[in-house]
C-alpha positions in Angstrom: 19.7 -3.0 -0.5 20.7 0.7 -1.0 18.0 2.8 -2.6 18.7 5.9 -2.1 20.6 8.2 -5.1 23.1 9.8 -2.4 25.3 8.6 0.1 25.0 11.3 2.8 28.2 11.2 5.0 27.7 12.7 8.8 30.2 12.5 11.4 29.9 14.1 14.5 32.9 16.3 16.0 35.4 14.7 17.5 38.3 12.6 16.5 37.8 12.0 13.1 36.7 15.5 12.5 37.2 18.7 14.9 34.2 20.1 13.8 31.8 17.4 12.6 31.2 17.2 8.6 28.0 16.5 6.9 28.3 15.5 2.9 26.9 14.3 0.1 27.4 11.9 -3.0 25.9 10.6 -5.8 25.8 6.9 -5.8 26.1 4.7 -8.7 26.5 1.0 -7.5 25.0 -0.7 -4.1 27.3 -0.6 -1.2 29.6 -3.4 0.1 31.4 -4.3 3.1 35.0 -3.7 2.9 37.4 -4.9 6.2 40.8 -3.4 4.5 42.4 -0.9 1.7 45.5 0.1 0.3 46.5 4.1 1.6 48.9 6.0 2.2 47.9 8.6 5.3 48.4 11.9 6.0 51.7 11.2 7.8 53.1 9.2 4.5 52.2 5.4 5.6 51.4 3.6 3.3 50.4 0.0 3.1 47.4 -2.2 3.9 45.3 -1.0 6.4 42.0 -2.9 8.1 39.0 -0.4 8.5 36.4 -0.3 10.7 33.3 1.9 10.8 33.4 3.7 14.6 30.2 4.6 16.2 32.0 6.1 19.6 34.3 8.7 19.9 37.5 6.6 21.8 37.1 4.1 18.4 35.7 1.4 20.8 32.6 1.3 19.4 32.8 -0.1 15.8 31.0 -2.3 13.2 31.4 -2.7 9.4 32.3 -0.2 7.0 31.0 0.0 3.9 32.3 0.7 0.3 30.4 2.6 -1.9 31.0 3.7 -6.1 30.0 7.5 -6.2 30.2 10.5 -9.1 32.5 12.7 -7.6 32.8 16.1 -9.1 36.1 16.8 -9.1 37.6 12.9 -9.4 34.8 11.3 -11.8 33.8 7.9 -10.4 35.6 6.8 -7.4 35.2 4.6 -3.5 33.6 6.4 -0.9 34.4 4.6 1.9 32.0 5.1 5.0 31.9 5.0 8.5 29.8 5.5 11.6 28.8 8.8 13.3 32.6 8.7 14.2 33.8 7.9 11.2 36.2 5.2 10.0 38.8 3.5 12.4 42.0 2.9 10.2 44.8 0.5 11.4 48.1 -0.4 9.7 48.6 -3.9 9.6 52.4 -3.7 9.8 53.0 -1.2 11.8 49.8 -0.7 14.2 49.5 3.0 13.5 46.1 3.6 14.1 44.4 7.0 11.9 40.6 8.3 12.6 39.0 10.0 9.3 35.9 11.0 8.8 35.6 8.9 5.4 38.0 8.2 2.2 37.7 8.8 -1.0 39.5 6.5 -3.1 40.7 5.7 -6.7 38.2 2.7 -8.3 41.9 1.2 -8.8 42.3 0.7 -5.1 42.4 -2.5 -3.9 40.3 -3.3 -1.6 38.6 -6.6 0.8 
């Protein structure tokens, strides 16, 4: 069970994130697990995509990730999608096309599984 009022998002520098990020949201449901999404990438693929929480910087490493309603300040209520300290693992069903983010923030329209 999720007690906590935030979601705090860290990922450590590497693929995901040159840099490393650290954030924070206000939760306002319990968290799920989620295997796949609906996105369109940076790169203009769109489609479903399975997701995967990575813990290791190659993507190796990985476990469930986890869905999560938040009050964003800009976009109202919306999916935070989380990850491990490397982020999220995204992979195109279709096409294979494998993306590394840090996390997503998604429309509650989104379909997701």
């Amino acid at each position: 069970m999720d007690t906590s009022e935030f979601v705090t998002v860290d990922v450590e520098a590497g693929p995901a994130h040159e840099d490393g990020l650290s954030m924070r949201f206000k939760r306002t449901a319990e968290s799920r697990p989620v295997r796949g999404l609906i996105h369109e990438s940076e790169d203009g693929v769109g489609g479903w995509w399975d997701v995967r929480a990575a813990d290791s910087p190659d993507g190796e490493r990985t476990r469930e990730a986890r869905a999560v309603q938040v009050d964003d300040s800009s976009d109202g209520l919306c999916w935070l999608i989380v990850g491990g300290a490397h982020g999220l693992v995204l992979t195109h069903r279709e096409r294979g096309v494998t993306e590394r983010v840090p996390y997503l923030l998604l429309s509650l329209r989104t379909s997701l599984e």
